[in-house]
C-alpha positions as CSV (number, residue, x, y, z in Angstrom):
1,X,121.7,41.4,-176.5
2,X,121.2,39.6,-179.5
3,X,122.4,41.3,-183.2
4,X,119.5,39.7,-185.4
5,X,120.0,41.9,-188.8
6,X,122.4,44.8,-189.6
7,X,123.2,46.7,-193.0
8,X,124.4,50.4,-193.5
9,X,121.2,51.5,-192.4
10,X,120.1,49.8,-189.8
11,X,120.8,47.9,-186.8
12,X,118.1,45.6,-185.0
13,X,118.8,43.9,-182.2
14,X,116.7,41.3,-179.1
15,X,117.0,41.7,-175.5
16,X,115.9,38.6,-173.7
17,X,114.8,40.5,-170.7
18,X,111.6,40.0,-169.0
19,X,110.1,41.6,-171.6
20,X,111.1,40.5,-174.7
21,X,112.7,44.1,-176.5
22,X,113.3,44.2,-180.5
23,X,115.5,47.6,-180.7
24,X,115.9,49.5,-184.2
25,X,118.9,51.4,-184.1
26,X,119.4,53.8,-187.1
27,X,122.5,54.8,-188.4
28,X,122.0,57.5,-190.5
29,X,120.4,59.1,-193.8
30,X,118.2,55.9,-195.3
31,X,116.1,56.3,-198.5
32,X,112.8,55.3,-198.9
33,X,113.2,51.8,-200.2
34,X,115.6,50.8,-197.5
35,X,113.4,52.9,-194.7
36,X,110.6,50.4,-195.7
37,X,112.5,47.2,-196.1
38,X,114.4,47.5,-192.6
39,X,110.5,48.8,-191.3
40,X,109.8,45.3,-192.9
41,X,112.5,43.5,-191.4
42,X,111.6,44.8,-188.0
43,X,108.1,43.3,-188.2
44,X,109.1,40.3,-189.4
45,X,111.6,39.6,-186.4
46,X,109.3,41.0,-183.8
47,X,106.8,38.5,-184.7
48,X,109.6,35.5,-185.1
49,X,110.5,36.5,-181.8
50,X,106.8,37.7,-180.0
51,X,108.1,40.4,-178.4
52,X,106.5,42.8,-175.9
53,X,108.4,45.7,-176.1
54,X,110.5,48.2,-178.7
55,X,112.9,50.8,-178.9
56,X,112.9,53.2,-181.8
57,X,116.8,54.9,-181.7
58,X,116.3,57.6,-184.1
59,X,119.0,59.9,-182.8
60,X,120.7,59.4,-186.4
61,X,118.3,59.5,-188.9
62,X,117.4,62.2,-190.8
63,X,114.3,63.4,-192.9
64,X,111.6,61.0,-194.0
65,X,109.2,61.6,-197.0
66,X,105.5,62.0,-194.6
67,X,104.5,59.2,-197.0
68,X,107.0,57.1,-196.0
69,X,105.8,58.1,-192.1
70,X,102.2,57.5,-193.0
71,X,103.2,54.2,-194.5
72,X,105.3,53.0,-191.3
73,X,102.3,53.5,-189.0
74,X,99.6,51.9,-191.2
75,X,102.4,48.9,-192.5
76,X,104.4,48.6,-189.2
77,X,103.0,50.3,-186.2
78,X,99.9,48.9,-186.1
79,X,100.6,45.0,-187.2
80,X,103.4,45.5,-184.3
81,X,100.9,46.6,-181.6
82,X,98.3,43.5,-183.2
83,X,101.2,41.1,-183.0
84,X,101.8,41.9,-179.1
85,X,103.9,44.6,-178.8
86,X,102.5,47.1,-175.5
87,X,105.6,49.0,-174.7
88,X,107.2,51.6,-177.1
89,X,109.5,53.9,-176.2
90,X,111.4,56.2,-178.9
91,X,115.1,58.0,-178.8
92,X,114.4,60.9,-180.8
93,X,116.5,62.1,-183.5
94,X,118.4,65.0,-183.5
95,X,117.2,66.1,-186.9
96,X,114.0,68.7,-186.3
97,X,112.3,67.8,-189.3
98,X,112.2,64.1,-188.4
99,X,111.2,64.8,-184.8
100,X,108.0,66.7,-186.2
101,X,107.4,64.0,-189.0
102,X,107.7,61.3,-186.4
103,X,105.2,63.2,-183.5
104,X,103.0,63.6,-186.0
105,X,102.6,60.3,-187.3
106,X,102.5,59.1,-183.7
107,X,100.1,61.6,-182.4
108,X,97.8,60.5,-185.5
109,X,98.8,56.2,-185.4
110,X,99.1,55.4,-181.9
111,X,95.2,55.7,-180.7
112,X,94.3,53.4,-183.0
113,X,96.7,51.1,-181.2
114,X,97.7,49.0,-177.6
115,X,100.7,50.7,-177.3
């Protein structure tokens, strides 16, 4: 395992296994800005890197705006699956209202994807 970025938020790391695995780890609470810029940073090393797989640890994260859901599957999910990403598996959080928020936006996002 390889750390590649880490703030209070967020920790994303590689695993150079057969399938290359980006894995988001979040901490706890994040606000909006710094949900989006980590989503951001997670793209951006995914495609650095071309991996194949990810894993979402959401176990700590609390509440997101929908909007900010919405915005994560047009803005993240989808360039992830288009940059070669075919394996996502997702740790879900132990927050309620996220787990709803989050099987929503998946039930709506991931069709329209290779995932």
């Amino acid at each position: 395992m390889e750390k590649l970025f880490s703030n209070q938020y967020v920790n994303i790391s590689l695993y150079g296994t057969t399938h290359k695995t980006i894995e988001l780890h979040w901490l706890d609470f994040v606000p909006s800005a710094d949900f989006r810029a980590g989503m951001l940073e997670l793209l951006r090393l995914a495609r650095l890197h071309r991996v194949q797989a990810w894993v979402a640890d959401n176990r700590l994260i609390r509440a997101l705006r929908p909007v900010d859901l919405a915005w994560a599957g047009t803005e993240v999910i989808v360039p992830m699956s288009e940059g070669g990403v075919r394996r996502l598996a997702i740790v879900e959080s132990k927050d309620a209202i996220n787990r709803m928020g989050v099987n929503a936006m998946l039930t709506t996002t991931l069709p329209n994807t290779k995932l």
